[in-house]
C-alpha positions as a printed Julia matrix, in Angstrom:
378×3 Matrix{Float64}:
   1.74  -40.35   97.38
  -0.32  -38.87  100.13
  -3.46  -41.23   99.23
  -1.32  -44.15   99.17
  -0.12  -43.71  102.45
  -3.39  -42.82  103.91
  -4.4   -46.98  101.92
  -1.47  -48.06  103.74
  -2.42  -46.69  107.08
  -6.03  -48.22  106.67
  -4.94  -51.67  105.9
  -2.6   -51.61  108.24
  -5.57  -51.12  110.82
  -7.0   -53.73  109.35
  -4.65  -56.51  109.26
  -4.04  -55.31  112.64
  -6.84  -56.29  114.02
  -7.05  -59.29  112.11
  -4.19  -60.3   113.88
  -5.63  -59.55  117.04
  -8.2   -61.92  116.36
  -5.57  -64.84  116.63
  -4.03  -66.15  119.47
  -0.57  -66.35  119.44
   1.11  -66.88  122.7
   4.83  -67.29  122.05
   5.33  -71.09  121.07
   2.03  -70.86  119.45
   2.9   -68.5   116.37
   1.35  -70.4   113.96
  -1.8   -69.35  112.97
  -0.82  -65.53  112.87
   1.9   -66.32  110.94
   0.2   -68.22  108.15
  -2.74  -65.29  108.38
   0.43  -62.44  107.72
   1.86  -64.2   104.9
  -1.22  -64.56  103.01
  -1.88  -61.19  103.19
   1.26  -60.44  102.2
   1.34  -62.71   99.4
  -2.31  -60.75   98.54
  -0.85  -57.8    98.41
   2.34  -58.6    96.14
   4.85  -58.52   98.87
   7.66  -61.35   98.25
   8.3   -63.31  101.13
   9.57  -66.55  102.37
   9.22  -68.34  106.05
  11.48  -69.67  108.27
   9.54  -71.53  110.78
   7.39  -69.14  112.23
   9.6   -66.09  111.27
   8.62  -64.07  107.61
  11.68  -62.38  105.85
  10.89  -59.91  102.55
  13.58  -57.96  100.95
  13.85  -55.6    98.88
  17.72  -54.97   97.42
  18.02  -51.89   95.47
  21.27  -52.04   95.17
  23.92  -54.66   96.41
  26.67  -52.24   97.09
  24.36  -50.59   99.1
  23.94  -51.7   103.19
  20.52  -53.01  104.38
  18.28  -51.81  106.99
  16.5   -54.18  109.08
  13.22  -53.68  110.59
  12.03  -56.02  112.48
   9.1   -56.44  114.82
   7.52  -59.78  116.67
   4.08  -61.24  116.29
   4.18  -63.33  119.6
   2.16  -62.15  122.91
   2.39  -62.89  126.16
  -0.87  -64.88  127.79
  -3.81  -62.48  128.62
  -4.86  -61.32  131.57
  -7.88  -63.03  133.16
  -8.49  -59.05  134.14
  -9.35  -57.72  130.94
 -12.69  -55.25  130.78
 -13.33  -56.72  127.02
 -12.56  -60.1   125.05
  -8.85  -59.62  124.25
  -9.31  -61.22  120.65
 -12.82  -60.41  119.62
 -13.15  -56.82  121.95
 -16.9   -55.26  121.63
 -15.23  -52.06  120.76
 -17.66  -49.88  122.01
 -17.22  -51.44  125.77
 -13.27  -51.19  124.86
 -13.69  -47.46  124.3
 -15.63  -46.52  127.28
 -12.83  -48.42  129.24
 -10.13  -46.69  127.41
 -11.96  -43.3   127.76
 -11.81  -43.76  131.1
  -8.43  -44.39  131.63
  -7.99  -41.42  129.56
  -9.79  -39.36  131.68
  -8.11  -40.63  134.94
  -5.01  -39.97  133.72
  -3.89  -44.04  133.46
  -2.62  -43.11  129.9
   0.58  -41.18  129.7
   0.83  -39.59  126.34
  -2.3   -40.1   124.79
  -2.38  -38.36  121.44
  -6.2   -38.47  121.54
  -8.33  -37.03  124.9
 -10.74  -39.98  124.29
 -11.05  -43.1   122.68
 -13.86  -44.47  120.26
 -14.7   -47.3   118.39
 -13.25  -45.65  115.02
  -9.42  -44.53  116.52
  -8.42  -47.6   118.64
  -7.47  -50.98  117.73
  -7.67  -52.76  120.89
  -7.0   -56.68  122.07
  -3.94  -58.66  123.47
  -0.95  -57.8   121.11
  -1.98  -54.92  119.64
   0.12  -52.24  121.32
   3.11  -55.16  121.76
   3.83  -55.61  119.14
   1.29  -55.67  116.77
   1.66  -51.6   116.02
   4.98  -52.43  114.76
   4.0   -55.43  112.66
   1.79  -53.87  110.88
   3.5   -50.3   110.63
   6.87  -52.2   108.94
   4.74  -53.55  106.49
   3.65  -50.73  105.73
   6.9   -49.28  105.19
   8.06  -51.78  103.08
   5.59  -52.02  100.98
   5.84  -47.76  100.42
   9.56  -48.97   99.55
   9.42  -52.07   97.44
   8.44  -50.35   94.21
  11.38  -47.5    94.64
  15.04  -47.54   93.76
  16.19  -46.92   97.85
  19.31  -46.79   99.9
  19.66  -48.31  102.02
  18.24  -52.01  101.29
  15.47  -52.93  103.63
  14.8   -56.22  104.82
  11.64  -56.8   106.94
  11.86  -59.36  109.43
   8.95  -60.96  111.36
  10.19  -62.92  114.11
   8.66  -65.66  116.61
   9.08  -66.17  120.28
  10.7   -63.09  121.43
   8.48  -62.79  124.98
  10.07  -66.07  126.14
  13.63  -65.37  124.39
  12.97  -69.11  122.34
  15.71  -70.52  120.17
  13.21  -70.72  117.34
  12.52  -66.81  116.87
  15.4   -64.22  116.34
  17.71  -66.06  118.7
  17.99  -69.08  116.03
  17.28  -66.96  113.4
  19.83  -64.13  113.37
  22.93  -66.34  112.2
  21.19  -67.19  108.81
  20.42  -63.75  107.78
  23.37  -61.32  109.9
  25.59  -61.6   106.68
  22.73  -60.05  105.0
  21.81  -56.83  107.69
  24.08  -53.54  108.6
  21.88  -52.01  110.76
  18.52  -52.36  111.99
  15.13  -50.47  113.51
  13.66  -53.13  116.22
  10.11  -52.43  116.46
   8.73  -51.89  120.28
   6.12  -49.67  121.82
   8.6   -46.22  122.51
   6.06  -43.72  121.81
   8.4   -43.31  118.1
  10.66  -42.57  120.3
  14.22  -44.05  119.3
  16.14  -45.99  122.47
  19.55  -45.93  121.5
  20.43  -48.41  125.0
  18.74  -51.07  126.29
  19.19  -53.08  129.39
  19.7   -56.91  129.24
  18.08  -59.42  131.56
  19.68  -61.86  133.96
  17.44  -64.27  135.72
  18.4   -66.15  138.78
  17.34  -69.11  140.56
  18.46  -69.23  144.05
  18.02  -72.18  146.3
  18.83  -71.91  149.98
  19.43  -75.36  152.01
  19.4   -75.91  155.78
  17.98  -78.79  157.52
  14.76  -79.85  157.86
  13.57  -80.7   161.75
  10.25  -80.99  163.77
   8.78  -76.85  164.88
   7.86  -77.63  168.12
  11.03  -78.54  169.3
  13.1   -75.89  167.33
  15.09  -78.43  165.54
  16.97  -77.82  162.3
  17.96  -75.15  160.47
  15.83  -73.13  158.55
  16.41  -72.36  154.96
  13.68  -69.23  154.92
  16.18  -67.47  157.38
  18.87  -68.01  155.33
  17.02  -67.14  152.05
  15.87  -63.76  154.24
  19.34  -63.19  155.02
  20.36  -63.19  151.52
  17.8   -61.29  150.29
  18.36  -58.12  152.26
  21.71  -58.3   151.53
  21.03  -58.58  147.82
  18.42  -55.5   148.3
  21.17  -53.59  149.95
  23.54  -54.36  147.39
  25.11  -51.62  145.1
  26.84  -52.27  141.67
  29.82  -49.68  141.81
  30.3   -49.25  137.73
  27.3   -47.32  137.07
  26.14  -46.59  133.24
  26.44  -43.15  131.26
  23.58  -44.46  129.43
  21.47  -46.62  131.76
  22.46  -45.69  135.36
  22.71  -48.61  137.83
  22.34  -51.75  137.45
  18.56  -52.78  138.11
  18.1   -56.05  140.77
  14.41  -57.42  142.41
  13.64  -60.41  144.27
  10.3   -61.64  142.91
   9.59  -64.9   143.83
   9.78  -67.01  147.21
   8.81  -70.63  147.81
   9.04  -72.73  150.62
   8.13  -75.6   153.5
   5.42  -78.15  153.0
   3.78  -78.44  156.48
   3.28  -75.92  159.47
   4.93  -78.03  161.63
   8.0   -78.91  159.52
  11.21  -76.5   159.4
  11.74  -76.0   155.88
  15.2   -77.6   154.65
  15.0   -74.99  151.52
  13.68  -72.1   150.0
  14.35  -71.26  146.75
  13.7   -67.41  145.12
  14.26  -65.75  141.68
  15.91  -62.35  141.11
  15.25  -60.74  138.24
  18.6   -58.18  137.01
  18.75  -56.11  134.22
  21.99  -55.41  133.56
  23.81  -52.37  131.95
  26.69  -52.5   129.52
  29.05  -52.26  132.47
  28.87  -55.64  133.19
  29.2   -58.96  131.8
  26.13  -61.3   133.44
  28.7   -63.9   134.45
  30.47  -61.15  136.51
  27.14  -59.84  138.02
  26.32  -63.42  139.1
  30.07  -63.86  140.3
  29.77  -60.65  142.3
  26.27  -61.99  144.16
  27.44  -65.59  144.54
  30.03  -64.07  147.07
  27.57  -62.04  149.41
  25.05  -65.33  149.41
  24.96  -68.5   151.18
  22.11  -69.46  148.51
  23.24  -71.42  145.83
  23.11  -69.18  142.72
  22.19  -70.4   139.08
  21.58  -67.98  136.26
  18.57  -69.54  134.09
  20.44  -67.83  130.64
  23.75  -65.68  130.73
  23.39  -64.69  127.06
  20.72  -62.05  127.45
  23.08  -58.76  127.32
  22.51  -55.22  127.28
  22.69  -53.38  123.98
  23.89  -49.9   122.83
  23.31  -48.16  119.87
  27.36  -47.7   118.5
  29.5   -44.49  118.69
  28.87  -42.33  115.82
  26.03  -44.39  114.73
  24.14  -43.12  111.05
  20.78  -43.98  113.08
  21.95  -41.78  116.29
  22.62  -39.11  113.63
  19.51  -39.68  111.75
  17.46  -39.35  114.77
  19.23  -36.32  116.14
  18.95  -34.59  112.95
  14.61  -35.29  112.46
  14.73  -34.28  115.96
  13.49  -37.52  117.3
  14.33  -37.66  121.25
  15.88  -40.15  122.37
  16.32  -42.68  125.49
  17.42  -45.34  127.26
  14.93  -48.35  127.63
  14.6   -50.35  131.12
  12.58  -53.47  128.76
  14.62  -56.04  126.94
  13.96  -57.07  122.91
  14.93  -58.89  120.1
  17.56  -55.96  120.54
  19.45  -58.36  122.32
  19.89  -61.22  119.82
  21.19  -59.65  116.94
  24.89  -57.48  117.04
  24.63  -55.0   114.46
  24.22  -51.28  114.91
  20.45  -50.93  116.03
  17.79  -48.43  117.52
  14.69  -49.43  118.95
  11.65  -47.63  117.86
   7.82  -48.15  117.21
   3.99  -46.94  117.66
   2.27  -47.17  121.07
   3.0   -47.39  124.55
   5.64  -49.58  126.87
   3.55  -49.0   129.66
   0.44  -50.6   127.94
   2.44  -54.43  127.3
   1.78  -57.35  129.22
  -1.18  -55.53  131.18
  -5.02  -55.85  131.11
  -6.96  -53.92  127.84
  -4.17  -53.44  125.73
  -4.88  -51.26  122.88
  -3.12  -48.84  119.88
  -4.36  -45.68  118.93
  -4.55  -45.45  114.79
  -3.11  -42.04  114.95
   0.08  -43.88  116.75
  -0.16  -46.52  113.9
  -0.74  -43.45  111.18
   2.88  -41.66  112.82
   4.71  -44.97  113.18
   4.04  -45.3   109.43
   5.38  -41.41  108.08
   7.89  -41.6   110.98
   9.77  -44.66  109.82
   9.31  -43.44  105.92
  10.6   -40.49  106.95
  13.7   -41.65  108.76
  14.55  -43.94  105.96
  14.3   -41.55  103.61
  17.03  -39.14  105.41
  18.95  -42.43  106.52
C-alpha cells in the first residue's frame, strides 16, 4: 500500500505540472480540462463532463452518504511580475527565486528550508488550486478499488475565481441530491477551515454637477465620494462573529473627472466586504446605503458566508486526527454549494493570485495521506 501511494504521489506531480503547462484563466477551462480527463480516462478512472466541470464516483454502497471533494482547475491571469515563465518555469531559475524567499523569510510555513528543482512544482495555478486537483485524484483513485464509507464523489469544477454560472454555481443543483458532505479543496496549509467569509462587492457612484474650475462652479462628486468613504472606513458592524470576528469592508477603487479644468459631476468607487454569518448581504448593503449619499449597487448578493454545521462528523473528524482548525478570510466554491463542508488542501493561501506561485511535493505528498487518512476515520 505504501508503494502505491508513493506512484500516486509521483503522478500526481506529474499531471501537476502538466497542468501547469496550460493556460486556463477562468472562462478559458478548456484545454486543461480535456488534458485531466484523458489522463483520467488513462488511468481507469470513470468519469463524465459537464461543460468544463469532471464528476467520478465511486458508490460503495447506496445507503451509505457521499463525500464530496472538490477542487477547481481555473486560475486567475498571471502576473506580468513573475521571476520565471509561469507555464513553462526553467526550474532551476524558479528554485533560486524560491530559495530566496525562503531564506528571507517571504514563505510562512515552509516545510522545506530551500527549494530545488526536484521538490517544487512551480507555475501559475499550481499552489491555487492545482495541489488540490491533483491530490483528490489521488485520493480517489486510492479509493475506487475499495469497498468505502462514505461514497466519494470527486468533483472538478470551472470558473470559481470569477464566481461564473458555468462552474459550481450552475453546477451544484444537478448533483446536491447526490452529496452529504463535502472537503473543498484550497491552499490551508491541510489545515481544515470550518468558516469562511462571503464576499459582497459594491459599486458606488456619487453624482454632483459638473461646472467650469476656475470659477468654482458645480458641485463636485469626488467630495462627496470622499465624504462617503471616510464614513464607510469609520463604520463598525455591531453583530460581530464567534467564528469570524467583524465584518471585513475596503474601498479599492476610485475613478473620476475627464479634464483638469472640469468639476467632475461623478465619481464612482468599489468596496469590497466580506461578510460574516451575522449578516445577510442585502442587510449589509441596507445598513451602508443609509450613511451614503452615493448611490449603492451590490454587483452579486448571493455570495454568503459559510460555516461548517453544529456537531458536524468533519468538525469531529478533524478534532479527533488533531487537525487545527480555522476560520478563512478567502471565499470558495464553499459558497455555492449548502451541504455540511470543510475547506482543506496542500499549499499556501498566501502564495494565490501573486507573482511565482509554486507547491512544494512534500505539501502535495501530505495533502495525499492527510485526506486518505481523514476519510478513512470519517
Amino acid at each position: 500500500m505504501k508503494d502505491n501511494i508513493q506512484i500516486l504521489i509521483s503522478e500526481s506531480v506529474e499531471l501537476l505540472k502538466e497542468m501547469v503547462a496550460i493556460p486556463s484563466v477562468s472562462f478559458s477551462e478548456a484545454d486543461v480540462c480535456t488534458l485531466i480527463s484523458s489522463w483520467l480516462t488513462e488511468k481507469g478512472v470513470e468519469h463524465r463532463r459537464d461543460g468544463n466541470n469532471l464528476i467520478a464516483e465511486h458508490i460503495s454502497n447506496p445507503d451509505s452518504p457521499t463525500l464530496m471533494l472538490c477542487a477547481h482547475i481555473d486560475t486567475v491571469a498571471a502576473s506580468n511580475e513573475y521571476s520565471f515563465d509561469p507555464h513553462k518555469p526553467d526550474y532551476i531559475k524558479a528554485a533560486e527565486t524560491i530559495s530566496s524567499y525562503i531564506a528571507e523569510g517571504k514563505i510562512p510555513e515552509a516545510p522545506c528550508s530551500q527549494a530545488t528543482p526536484e521538490n517544487i512544482v512551480a507555475g501559475l495555478g499550481s499552489n491555487d488550486d492545482g495541489a488540490s486537483v491533483v491530490s483528490m485524484i489521488a485520493v480517489f483513485r486510492y479509493f475506487k478499488s475499495m469497498t468505502v464509507s462514505p461514497n466519494i464523489m470527486l468533483v472538478l469544477s470551472c470558473e470559481e475565481e470569477r464566481s461564473g454560472i458555468n462552474g459550481m454555481t450552475g453546477l451544484w443543483h444537478r448533483i446536491k441530491d447526490k452529496v452529504d458532505y463535502a472537503i473543498v479543496g484550497e491552499p490551508t496549509g491541510m489545515k481544515a477551515a470550518t468558516a469562511e467569509r462571503g464576499l459582497l462587492v459594491i459599486d458606488a457612484s456619487a453624482h454632483g454637477i459638473s461646472g467650469h474650475a476656475a470659477r468654482n462652479e458645480g458641485l463636485n462628486a469626488i467630495h462627496i465620494a470622499l465624504e462617503d468613504i471616510e464614513r464607510l472606513r469609520t463604520h463598525e458592524f455591531t453583530k460581530i462573529s464567534p467564528r469570524m470576528g467583524k465584518v471585513n469592508l475596503n474601498v479599492t477603487q476610485i475613478n473620476a473627472g475627464t479634464a483638469h479644468n472640469v468639476i467632475p459631476d461623478l465619481c464612482t468607487f468599489v468596496i469590497d466586504i466580506r461578510p460574516t454569518e451575522q449578516y445577510s448581504n442585502e442587510e449589509i448593503l441596507k445598513e451602508l446605503q443609509g450613511i451614503c449619499r452615493s448611490e449603492l449597487k451590490a454587483r452579486n448578493l448571493s455570495n454568503l458566508s459559510s460555516a461548517t454545521k453544529e456537531g458536524s462528523i468533519l468538525q469531529d473528524t478533524a478534532d479527533r486526527l488533531g487537525i487545527d482548525t480555522f476560520s478563512s478570510p478567502t471565499t470558495s466554491d464553499w459558497m455555492r454549494i449548502d451541504c455540511d463542508a470543510i475547506k482543506m488542501g496542500p499549499g499556501n493561501s498566501s502564495r494565490s493570485h501573486k507573482k511565482d506561485e509554486f507547491v512544494f511535493v512534500k505539501e502535495i505528498e501530505d495533502g495525499i495521506k492527510t485526506y486518505i487518512e481523514f476519510i478513512e476515520n470519517l
